[in-house]
KELO-712618 format. One record per residue (C-alpha): x, y negated, z; residue number from 0. Coordinates in Angstrom, 1 decimal, always signed. Example, Ala and Ser with C-alpha at 12.3 -4.5 7.8 and 13.67 -1.06 7.14 Angstrom:
// residues 2
ATOM       px       py       pz   num
ATOM    +12.3     +4.5     +7.8     0
ATOM    +13.7     +1.1     +7.1     1
***
This chain:
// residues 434
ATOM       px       py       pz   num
ATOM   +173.8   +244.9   +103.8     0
ATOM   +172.0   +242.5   +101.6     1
ATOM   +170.3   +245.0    +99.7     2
ATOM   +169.0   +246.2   +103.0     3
ATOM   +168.2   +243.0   +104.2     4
ATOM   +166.3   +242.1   +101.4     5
ATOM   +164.6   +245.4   +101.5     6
ATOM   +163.7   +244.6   +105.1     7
ATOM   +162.3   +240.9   +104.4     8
ATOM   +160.2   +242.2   +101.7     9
ATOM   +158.4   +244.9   +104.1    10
ATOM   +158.5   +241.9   +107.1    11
ATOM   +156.4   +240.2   +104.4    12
ATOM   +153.6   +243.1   +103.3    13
ATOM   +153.1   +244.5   +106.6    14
ATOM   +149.8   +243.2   +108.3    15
ATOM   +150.6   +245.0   +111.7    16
ATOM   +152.7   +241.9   +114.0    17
ATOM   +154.4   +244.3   +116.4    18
ATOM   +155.8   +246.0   +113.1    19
ATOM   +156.8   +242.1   +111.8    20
ATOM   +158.8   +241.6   +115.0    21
ATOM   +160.3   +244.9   +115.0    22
ATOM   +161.4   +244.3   +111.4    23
ATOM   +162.8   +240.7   +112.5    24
ATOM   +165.1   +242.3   +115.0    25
ATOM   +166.5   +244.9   +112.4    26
ATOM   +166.8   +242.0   +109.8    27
ATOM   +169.2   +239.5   +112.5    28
ATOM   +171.1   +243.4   +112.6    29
ATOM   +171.8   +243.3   +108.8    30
ATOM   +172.7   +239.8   +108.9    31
ATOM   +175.0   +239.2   +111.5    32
ATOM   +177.7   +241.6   +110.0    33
ATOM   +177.0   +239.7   +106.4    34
ATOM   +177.8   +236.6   +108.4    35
ATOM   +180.8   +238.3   +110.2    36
ATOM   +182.5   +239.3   +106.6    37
ATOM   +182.0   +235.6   +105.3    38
ATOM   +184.2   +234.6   +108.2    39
ATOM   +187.0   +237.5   +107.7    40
ATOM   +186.9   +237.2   +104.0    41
ATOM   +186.8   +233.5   +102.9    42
ATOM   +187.8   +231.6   +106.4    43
ATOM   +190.2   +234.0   +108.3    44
ATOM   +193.1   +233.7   +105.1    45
ATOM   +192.5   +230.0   +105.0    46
ATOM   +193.7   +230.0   +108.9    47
ATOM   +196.2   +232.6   +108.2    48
ATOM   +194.7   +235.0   +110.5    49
ATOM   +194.5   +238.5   +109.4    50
ATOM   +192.1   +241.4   +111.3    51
ATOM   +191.4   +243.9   +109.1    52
ATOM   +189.9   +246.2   +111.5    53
ATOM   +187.1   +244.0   +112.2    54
ATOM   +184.9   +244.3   +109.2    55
ATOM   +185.1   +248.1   +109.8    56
ATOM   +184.0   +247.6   +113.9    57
ATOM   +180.9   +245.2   +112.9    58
ATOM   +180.2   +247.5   +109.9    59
ATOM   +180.1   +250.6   +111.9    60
ATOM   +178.1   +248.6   +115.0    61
ATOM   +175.5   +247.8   +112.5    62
ATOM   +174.8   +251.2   +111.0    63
ATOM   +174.5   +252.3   +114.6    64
ATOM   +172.0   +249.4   +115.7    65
ATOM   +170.1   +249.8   +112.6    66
ATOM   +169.6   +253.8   +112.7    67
ATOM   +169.2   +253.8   +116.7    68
ATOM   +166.5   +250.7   +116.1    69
ATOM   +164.4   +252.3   +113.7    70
ATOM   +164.2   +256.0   +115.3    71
ATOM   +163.3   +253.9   +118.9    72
ATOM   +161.4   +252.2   +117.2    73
ATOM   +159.6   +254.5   +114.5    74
ATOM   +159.2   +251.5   +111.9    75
ATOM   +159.1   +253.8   +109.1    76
ATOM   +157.3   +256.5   +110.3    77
ATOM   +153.7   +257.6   +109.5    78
ATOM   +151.7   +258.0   +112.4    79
ATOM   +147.6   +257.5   +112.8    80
ATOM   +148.2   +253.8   +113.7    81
ATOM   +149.8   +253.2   +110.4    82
ATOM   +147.2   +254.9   +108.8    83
ATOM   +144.0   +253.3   +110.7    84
ATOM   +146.0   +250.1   +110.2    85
ATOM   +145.9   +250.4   +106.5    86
ATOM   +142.3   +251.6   +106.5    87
ATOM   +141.2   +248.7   +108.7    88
ATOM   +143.6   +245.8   +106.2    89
ATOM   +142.2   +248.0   +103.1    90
ATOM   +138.5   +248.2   +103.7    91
ATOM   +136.3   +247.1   +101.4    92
ATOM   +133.8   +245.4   +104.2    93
ATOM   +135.0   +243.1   +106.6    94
ATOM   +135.8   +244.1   +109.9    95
ATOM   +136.2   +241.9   +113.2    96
ATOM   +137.2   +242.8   +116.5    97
ATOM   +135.9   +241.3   +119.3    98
ATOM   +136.8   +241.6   +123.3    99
ATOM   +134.1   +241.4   +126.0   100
ATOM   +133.5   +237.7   +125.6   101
ATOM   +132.9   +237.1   +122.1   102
ATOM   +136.1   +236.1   +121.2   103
ATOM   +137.6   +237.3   +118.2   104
ATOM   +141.1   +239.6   +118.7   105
ATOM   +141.2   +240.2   +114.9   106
ATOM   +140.2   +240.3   +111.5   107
ATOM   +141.0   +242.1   +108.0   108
ATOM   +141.6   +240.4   +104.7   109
ATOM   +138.3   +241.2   +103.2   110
ATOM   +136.6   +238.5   +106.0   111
ATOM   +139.6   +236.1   +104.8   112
ATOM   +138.4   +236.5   +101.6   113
ATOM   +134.4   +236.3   +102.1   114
ATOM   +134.3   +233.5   +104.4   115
ATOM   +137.4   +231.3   +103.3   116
ATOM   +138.8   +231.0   +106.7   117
ATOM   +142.9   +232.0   +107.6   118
ATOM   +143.4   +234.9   +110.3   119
ATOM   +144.7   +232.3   +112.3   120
ATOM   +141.6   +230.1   +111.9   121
ATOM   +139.2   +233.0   +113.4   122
ATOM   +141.4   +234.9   +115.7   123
ATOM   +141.0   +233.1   +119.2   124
ATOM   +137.7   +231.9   +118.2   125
ATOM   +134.0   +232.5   +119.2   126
ATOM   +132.4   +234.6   +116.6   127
ATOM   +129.2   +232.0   +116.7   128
ATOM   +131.9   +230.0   +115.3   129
ATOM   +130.4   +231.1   +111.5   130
ATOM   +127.8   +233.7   +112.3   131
ATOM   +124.3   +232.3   +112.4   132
ATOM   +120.8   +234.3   +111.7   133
ATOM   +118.7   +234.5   +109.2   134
ATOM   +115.7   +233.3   +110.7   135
ATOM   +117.5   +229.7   +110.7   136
ATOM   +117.5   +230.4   +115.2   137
ATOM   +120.4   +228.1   +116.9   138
ATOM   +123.6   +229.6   +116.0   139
ATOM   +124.0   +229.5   +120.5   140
ATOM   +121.6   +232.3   +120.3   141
ATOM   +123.3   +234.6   +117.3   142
ATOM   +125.9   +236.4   +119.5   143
ATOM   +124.0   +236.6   +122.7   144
ATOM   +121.2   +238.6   +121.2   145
ATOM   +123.5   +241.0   +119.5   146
ATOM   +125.7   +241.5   +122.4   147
ATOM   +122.4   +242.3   +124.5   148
ATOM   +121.6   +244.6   +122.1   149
ATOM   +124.8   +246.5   +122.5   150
ATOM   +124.8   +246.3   +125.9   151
ATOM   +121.4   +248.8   +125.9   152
ATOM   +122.0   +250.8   +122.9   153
ATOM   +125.6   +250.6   +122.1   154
ATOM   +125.2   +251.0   +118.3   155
ATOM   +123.6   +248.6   +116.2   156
ATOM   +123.2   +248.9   +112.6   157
ATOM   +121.8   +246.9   +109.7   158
ATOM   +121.1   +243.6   +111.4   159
ATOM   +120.4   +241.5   +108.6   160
ATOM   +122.6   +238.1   +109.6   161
ATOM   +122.9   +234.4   +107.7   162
ATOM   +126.7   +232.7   +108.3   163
ATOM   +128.7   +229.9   +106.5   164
ATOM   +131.6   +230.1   +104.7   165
ATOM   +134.4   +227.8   +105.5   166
ATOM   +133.2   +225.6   +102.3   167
ATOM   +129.5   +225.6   +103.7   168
ATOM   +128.3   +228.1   +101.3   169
ATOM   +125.3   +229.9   +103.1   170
ATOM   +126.3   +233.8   +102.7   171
ATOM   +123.7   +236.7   +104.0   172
ATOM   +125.0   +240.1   +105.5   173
ATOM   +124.1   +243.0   +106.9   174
ATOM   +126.0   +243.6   +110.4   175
ATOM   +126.4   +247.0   +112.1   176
ATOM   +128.7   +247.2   +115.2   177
ATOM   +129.5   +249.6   +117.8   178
ATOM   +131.3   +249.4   +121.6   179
ATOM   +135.0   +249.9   +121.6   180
ATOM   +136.1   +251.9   +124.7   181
ATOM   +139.3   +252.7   +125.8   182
ATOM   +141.2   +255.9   +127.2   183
ATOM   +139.5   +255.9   +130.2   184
ATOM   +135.8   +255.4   +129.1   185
ATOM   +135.5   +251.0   +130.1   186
ATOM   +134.7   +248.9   +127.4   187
ATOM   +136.8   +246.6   +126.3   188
ATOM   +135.6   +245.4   +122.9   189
ATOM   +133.0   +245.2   +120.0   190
ATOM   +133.7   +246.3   +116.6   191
ATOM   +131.9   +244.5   +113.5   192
ATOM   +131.7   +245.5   +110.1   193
ATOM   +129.9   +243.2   +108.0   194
ATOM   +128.6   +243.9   +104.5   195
ATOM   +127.8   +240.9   +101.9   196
ATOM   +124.1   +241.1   +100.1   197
ATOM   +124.1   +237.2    +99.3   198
ATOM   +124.0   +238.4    +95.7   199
ATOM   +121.8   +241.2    +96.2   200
ATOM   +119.3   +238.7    +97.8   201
ATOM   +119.6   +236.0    +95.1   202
ATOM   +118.9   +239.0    +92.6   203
ATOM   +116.0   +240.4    +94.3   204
ATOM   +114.3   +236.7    +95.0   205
ATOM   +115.1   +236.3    +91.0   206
ATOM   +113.0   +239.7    +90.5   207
ATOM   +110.3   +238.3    +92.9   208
ATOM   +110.1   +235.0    +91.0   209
ATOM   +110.0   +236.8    +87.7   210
ATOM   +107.0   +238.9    +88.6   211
ATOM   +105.2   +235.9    +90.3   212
ATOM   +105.7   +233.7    +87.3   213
ATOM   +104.9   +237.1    +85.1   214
ATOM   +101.4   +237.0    +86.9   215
ATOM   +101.2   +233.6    +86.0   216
ATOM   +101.6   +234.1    +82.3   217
ATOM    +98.6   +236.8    +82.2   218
ATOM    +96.7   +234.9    +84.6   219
ATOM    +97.2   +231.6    +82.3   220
ATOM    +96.1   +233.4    +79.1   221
ATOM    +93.2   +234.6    +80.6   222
ATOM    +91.7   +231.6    +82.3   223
ATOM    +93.3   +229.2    +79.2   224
ATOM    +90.1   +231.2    +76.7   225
ATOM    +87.5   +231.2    +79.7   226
ATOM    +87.9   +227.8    +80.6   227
ATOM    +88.1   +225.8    +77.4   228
ATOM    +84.8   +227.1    +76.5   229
ATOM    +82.8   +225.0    +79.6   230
ATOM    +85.6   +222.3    +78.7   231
ATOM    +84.5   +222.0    +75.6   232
ATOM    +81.0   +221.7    +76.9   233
ATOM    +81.5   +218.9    +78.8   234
ATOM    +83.2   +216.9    +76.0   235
ATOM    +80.3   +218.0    +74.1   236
ATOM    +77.7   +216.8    +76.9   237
ATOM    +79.1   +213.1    +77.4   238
ATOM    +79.8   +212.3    +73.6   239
ATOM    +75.9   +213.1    +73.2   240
ATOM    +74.9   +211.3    +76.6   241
ATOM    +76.8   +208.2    +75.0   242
ATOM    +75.0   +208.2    +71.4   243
ATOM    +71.7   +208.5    +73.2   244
ATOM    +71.9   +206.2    +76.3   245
ATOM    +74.6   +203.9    +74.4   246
ATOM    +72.6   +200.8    +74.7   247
ATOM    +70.9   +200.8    +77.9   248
ATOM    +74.7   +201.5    +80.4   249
ATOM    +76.8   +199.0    +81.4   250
ATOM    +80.5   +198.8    +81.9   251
ATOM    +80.2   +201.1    +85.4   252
ATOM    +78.6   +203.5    +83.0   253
ATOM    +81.4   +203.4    +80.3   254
ATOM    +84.3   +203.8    +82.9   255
ATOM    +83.0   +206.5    +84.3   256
ATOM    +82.7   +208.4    +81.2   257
ATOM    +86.5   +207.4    +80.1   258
ATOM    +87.3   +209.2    +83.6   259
ATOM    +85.4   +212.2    +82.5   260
ATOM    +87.5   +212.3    +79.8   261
ATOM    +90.5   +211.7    +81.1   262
ATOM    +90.0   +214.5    +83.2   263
ATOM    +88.9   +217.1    +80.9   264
ATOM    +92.1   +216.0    +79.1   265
ATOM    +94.2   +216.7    +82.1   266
ATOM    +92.7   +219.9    +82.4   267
ATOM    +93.5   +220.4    +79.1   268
ATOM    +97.3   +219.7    +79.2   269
ATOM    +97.3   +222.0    +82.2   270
ATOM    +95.6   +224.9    +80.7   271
ATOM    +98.6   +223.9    +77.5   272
ATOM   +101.0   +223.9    +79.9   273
ATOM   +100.7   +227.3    +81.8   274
ATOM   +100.2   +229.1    +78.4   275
ATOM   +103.4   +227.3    +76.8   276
ATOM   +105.3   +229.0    +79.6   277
ATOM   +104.1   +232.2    +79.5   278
ATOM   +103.4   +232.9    +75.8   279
ATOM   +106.5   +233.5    +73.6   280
ATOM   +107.8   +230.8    +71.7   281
ATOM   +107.9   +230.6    +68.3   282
ATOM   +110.0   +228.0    +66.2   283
ATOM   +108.6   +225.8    +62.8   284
ATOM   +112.0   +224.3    +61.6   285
ATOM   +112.3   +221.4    +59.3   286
ATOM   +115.1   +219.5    +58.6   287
ATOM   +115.2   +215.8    +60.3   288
ATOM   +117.5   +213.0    +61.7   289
ATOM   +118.4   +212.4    +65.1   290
ATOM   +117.2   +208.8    +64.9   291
ATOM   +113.8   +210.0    +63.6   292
ATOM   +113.6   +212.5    +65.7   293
ATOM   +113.2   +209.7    +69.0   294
ATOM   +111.0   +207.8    +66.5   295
ATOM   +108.4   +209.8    +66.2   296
ATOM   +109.0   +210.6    +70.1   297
ATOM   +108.6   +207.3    +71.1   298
ATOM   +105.0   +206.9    +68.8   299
ATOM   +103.5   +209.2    +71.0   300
ATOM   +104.0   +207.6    +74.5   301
ATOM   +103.3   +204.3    +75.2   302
ATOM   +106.6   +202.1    +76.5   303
ATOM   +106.5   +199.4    +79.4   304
ATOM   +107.1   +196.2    +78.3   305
ATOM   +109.8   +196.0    +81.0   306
ATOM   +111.6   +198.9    +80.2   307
ATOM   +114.2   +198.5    +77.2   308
ATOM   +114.4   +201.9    +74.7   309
ATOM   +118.5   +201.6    +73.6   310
ATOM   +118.8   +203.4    +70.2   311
ATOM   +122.2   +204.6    +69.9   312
ATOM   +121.0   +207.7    +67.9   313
ATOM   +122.5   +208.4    +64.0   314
ATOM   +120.7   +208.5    +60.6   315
ATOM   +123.0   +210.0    +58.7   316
ATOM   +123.2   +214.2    +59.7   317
ATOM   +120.0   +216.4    +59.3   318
ATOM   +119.5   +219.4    +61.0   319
ATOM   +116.8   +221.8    +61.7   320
ATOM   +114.5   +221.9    +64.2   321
ATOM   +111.3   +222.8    +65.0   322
ATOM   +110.4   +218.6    +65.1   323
ATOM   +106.9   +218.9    +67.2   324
ATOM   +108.9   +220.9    +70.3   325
ATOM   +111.6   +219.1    +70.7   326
ATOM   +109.5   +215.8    +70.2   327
ATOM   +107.9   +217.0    +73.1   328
ATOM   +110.7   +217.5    +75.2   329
ATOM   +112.2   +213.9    +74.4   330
ATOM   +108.6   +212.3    +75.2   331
ATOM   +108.2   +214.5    +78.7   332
ATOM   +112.1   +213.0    +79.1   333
ATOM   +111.4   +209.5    +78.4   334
ATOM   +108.2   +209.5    +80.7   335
ATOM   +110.5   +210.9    +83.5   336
ATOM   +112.8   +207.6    +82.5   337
ATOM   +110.2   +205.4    +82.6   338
ATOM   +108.7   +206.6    +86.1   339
ATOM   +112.1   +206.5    +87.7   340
ATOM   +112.2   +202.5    +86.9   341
ATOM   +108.7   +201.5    +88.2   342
ATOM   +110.1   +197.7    +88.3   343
ATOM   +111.9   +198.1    +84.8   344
ATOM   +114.6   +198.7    +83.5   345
ATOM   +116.9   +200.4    +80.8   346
ATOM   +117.2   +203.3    +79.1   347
ATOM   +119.9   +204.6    +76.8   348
ATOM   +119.3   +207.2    +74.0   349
ATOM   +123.0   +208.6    +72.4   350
ATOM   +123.6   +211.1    +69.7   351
ATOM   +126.8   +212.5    +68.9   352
ATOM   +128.4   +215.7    +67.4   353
ATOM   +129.8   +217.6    +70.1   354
ATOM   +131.3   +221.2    +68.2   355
ATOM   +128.2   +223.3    +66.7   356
ATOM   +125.9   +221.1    +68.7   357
ATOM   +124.2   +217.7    +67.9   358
ATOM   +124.2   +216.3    +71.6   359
ATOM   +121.4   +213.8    +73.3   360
ATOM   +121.9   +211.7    +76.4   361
ATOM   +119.4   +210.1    +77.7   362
ATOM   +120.8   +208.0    +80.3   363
ATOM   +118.3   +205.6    +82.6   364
ATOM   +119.1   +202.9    +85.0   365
ATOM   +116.3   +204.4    +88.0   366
ATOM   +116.5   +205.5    +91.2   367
ATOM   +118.2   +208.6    +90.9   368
ATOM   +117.6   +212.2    +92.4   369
ATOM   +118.6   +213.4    +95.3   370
ATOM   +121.2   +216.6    +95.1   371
ATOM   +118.2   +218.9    +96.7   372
ATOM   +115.9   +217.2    +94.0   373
ATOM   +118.2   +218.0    +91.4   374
ATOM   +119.1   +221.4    +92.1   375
ATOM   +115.2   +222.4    +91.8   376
ATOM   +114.2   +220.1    +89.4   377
ATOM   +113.5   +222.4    +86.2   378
ATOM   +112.0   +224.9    +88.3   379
ATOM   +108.6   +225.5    +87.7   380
ATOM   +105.9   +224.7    +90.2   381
ATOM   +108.2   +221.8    +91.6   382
ATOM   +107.0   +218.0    +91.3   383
ATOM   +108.1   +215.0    +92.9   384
ATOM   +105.0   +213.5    +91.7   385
ATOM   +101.4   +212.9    +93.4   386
ATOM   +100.1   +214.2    +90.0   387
ATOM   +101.0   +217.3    +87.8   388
ATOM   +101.9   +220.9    +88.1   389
ATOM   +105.6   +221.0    +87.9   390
ATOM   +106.4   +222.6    +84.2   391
ATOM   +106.5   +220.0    +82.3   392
ATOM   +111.1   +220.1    +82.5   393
ATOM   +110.2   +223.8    +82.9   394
ATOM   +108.4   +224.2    +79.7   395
ATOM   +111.3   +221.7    +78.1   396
ATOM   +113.9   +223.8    +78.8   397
ATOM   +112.5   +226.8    +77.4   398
ATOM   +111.4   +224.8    +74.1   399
ATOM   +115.5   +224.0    +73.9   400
ATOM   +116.6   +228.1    +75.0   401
ATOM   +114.7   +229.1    +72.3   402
ATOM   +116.8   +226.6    +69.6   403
ATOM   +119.6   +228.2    +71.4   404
ATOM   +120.0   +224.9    +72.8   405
ATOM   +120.5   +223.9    +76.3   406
ATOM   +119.7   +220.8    +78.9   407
ATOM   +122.0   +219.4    +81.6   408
ATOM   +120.9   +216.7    +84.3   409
ATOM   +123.3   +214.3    +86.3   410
ATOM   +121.8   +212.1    +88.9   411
ATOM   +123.2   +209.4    +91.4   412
ATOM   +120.7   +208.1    +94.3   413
ATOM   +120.4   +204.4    +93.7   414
ATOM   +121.9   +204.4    +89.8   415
ATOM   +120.2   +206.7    +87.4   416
ATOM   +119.9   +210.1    +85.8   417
ATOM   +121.7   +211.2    +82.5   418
ATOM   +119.6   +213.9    +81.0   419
ATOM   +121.8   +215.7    +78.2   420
ATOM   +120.4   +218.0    +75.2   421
ATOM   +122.2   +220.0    +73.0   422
ATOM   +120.3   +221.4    +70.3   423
ATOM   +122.7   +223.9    +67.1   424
ATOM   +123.6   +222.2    +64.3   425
ATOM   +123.2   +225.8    +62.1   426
ATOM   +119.6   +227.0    +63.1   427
ATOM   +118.4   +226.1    +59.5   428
ATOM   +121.4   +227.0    +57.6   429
ATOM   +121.0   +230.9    +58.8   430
ATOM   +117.2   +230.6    +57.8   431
ATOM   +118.1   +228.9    +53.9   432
ATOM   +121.1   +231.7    +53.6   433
***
């Protein structure tokens, strides 16, 4: 009897189907009530001085002939196209909801558990507009609606490309298909979903899109880089003359106005550097060098506020290789991004420290933080948060660091800094010496 109780608990347990769970249940109280019944004879009866032997046999014999008579009326083994549509429907790789004539949800299978994070109980006796919402970003009132008119005209519907949220706010994309469920006697009485997940497959195609956009960039940068340095270079050319000729008749409106022309063609300049940095391939000059001297020379090309204090926390004592001018650059473009997050001052804290095979930076400021959108996007290329520039400069950064088989980390808080983290190998030299 216990073995067959515990045989009948562990199928009460794996079965998905409930009428099948409360068929099992009933068996189960079978089994157990005779278990009960033999504590009582055995252990209790002798203690009273009562003796029935016959009634273990009875409640023995009862049972077998509930148990057998229960699971032929009841066919709780049996295999029958129920069972089997059952498992198909718990089993499927897609997930599957079915829905009666008003929307609301009758039931689920495990691979929707899975996707979207909520229970079976969670979604059964809910609106589906409860998580489904389209991809066009429309209310989420106007989701079901439009699919249910569509049903109601063509009574198929396949491939409509759907956005929902998981239970965790994750924003998931699928492709619905659905189809009227009818009964016996022809009247509806039901929708059937099965929904298919291409969240990654979208996030690898945009990936493929941004690649080739960006590619475009790179051959579009090389070429205009060569055509327009030469004109470039001819207006340099043009006011360094216009100055030595006409340099003592022009006043100070004169002079500032050539000092914005070069400005400018400077600008131009760093943006012509920039777009080919990104697109060319990088190639690495290493020498060995100090963190501390490293952020020296860093800080001898930029020009510090007064009211913003430079903390050097860095070591002197381990060299490693680098290529010194790259990564010089990426500390400067970091430092910058410091200094314009504390326009009324402030400080900034540079750290080196020996974390495994990597000799880690932080540069930690005390600004006004980025927002978490602002954050996610920040490296991207083609985003600024400034009225000036193009965007690459942490773009062009990061790559400078990938290709030391480094890497760079951000953390920001709204209100008390950022904490930008780079982490260049300790043994990029040492393969090149061996």
């Amino acid at each position: 009897s216990l073995l067959a109780l515990f045989c009948l608990v562990s199928f009460h347990n794996k079965t998905v189907d409930r009428l099948k769970k409360r068929q099992t249940a009933v068996i189960a109280i079978g089994f157990f009530i005779p278990i009960v019944v033999s504590l009582i004879i055995d252990s209790i009866f002798p203690v009273m001085g009562l003796d029935v032997p016959v009634l273990g046999p009875i409640f023995g014999s009862a049972t077998s002939i509930f148990v057998v008579y229960a699971m032929l009326k009841l066919e709780l083994f049996k295999f029958t196209p129920e069972i089997a549509a059952e498992n198909v429907f718990s089993t499927m790789p897609d997930s599957v909801i079915l829905v009666n004539l008003k929307g609301v949800i009758t039931k689920v299978n495990r691979s929707l558990v899975e996707l979207t994070g909520y229970s079976e109980n969670e979604l059964v006796g809910q609106q589906v507009s409860m998580f489904l919402k389209q991809a066009d970003g429309s209310n989420d009132k106007e989701a079901v609606p439009k699919i249910f008119t569509l049903l109601s005209t063509v009574r198929e519907l396949r491939n409509y490309e759907i956005g929902f949220n998981s239970k965790s706010g994750e924003h998931l994309i699928g492709v619905l298909s659905c189809s009227v469920i009818t009964d016996g006697n022809g009247h509806d009485i039901g929708s059937a979903f099965v929904l298919h997940d291409i969240t990654e497959r979208k996030k690898m195609e945009q990936k493929l899109l941004r690649s080739e956009r960006l590619a475009s960039i790179g051959e579009l940068a090389t070429i205009l880089g060569h055509d327009l340095r030469n004109p470039l270079s001819g207006i340099r050319g043009a006011t360094f003359f216009l100055r030595r000729k006409h340099s003592d008749i022009w006043d100070k409106e004169d002079s500032a106005m050539f000092e914005s022309i070069d400005k400018s063609i400077d600008y131009s300049n760093k943006i012509i550097n920039d777009l080919l940095d990104y697109s060319t391939e990088i190639r690495l000059d290493l020498a060995p060098v100090t963190p501390r001297l490293l952020l020296k020379e860093s800080l001898m090309l930029l020009a510090v506020p007064e009211d913003v204090f430079v903390v050097d926390e860095t070591s002197d004592q381990l060299s490693f290789f680098v290529d010194t001018v790259k990564v010089c650059r990426v500390f400067v473009n970091v430092i910058k991004n410091a200094v314009d997050a504390m326009p009324e001052g402030g400080r900034l804290i540079v750290k080196s420290e020996v974390v495994g095979e990597f000799m880690s930076f932080t540069f930690k400021d005390s600004g006004v933080g980025m927002s978490a959108e602002t954050l996610k996007r920040i490296s991207s290329p083609l985003f600024t948060t400034k009225a000036k520039g193009m965007g690459f400069g942490l773009a062009i950064c990061r790559r400078f660091v990938e290709a030391h088989g480094g890497c760079v980390s951000i953390e920001s808080i709204v209100g008390e800094g950022t904490t930008v983290r780079v982490d260049l190998p300790l043994s990029l030299g040492k393969k090149t010496q061996k």
